[in-house]
C-alpha positions in Angstrom: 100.7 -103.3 131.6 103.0 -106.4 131.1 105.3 -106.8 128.1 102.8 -109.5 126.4 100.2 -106.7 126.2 102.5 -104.3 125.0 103.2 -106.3 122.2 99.9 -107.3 121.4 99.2 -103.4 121.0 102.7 -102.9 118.8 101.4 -106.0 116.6 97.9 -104.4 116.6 99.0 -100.9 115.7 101.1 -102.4 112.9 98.2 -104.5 111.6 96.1 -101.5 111.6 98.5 -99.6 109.6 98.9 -102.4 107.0 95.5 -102.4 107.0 94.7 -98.7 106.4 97.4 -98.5 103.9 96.1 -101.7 102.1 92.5 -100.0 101.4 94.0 -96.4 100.9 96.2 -97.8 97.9 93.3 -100.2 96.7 91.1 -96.9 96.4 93.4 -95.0 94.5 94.3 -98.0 92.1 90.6 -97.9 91.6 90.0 -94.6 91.4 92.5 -94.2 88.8 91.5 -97.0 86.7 87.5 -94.7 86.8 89.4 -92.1 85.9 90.9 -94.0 82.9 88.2 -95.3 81.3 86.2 -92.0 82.1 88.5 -90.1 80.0 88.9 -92.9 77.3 85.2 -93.2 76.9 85.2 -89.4 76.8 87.8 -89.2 74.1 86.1 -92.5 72.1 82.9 -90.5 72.1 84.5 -86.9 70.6 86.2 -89.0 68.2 83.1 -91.1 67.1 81.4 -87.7 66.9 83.9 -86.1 64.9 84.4 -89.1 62.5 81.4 -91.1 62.5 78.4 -88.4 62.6 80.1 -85.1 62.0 77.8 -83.4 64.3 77.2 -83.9 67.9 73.4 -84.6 69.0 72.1 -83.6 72.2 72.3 -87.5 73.2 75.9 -87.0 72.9 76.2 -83.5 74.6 74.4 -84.9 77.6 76.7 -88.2 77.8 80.0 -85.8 77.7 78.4 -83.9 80.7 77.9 -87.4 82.3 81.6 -87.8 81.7 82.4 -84.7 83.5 80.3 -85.1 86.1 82.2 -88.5 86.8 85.4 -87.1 86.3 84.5 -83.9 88.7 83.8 -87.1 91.2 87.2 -89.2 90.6 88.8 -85.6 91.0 87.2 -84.3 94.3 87.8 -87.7 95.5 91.6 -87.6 94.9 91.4 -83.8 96.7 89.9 -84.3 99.8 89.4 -88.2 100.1 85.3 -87.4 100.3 82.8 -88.8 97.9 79.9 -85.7 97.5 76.4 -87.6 97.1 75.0 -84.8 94.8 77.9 -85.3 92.2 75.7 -88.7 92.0 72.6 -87.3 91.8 73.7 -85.0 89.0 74.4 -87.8 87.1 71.0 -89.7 87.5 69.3 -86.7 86.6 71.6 -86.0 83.5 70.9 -89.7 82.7 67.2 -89.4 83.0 67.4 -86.2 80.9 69.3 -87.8 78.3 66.8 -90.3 78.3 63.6 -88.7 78.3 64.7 -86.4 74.9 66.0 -89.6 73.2 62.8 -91.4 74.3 60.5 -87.8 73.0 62.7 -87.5 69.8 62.5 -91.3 68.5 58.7 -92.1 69.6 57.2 -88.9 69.2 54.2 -89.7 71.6 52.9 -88.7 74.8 52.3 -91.9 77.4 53.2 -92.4 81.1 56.7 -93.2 80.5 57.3 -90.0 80.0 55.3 -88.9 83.6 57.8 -91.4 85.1 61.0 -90.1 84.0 59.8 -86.0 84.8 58.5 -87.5 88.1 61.9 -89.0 88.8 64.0 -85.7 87.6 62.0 -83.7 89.9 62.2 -86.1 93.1 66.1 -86.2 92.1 65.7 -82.4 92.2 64.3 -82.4 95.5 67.4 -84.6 97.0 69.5 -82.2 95.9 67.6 -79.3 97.4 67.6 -81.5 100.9 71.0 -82.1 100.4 72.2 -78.6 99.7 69.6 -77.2 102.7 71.7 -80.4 105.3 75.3 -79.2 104.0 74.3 -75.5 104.8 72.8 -75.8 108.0 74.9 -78.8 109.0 78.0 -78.3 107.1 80.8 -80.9 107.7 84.5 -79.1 107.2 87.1 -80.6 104.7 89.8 -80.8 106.4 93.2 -82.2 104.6 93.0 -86.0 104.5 96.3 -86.9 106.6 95.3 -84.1 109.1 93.5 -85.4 112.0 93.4 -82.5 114.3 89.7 -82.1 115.6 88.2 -78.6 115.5 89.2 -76.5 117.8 87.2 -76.0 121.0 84.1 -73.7 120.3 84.8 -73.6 116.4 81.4 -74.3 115.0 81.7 -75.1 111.6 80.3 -72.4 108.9 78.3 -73.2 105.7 81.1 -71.3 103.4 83.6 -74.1 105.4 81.9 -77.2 103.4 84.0 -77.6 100.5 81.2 -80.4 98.9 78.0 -77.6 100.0 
């Protein structure tokens, strides 16, 4: 190799690590900022609750579960640098939940939005169950995010391994 090359690469490597550090530190700035507004909306809603209503409905239960599902997210994200798919799927269903008892409790009818919203819970229901069956029998093992050590030679992975199963 001449010296030109071996600059190149030293320039390159450098670049690369600018670059890695760059979208590393953009995702936690943004992560943390979800995580902010996630735990003000949170407190905004107990508060309004407490205040405003002086009883909690089940709209409001359900929306507090949506923000701890979206705080479980910002959390495991932080942990292990992995975004889990179901965490999201959790979320639409608890939305579509949500949505189908405020939609029963304020029309009081029977029509086919209601077919479309049960229809959706259950094919969210079935991701989840494909999800779940992929992460057991092809389970992908959390390892420490600044570790990059490969698995050992003839370490298969085990389902109890997957931290996000």
């Amino acid at each position: 190799m001449s010296k030109k090359d071996i600059s190149v690469e030293k320039i390159e490597s450098l670049l690369d690590r600018f670059g890695n550090l760059a979208v590393e530190s953009f995702h936690y700035i943004a992560l943390f900022i979800i995580g902010c507004m996630v735990i003000w909306s949170a407190g905004h809603t107990v508060i309004d609750i407490l205040t405003v209503k002086q009883y909690a409905t089940i709209d409001d239960i359900l929306l507090l579960f949506i923000y701890l599902e979206l705080g479980a997210m910002v959390g495991i994200y932080f942990k292990t640098n992995h975004m889990p798919v179901r965490f999201l799927i959790y979320i639409a269903i608890t939305a579509l939940t949500r949505l189908l008892i405020s939609d029963i409790q304020h029309d009081h009818k029977a029509d086919i939005d209601l077919v479309i919203i049960t229809g959706s819970i259950l094919i969210l229901a079935f991701a989840i169950l494909v999800v779940r069956f992929a992460s057991w029998n092809f389970p992908s093992v959390i390892r420490d995010k600044h570790q990059d050590k490969p698995l050992p030679l003839g370490k298969t992975p085990r389902p109890e391994d997957d931290e996000l199963a």
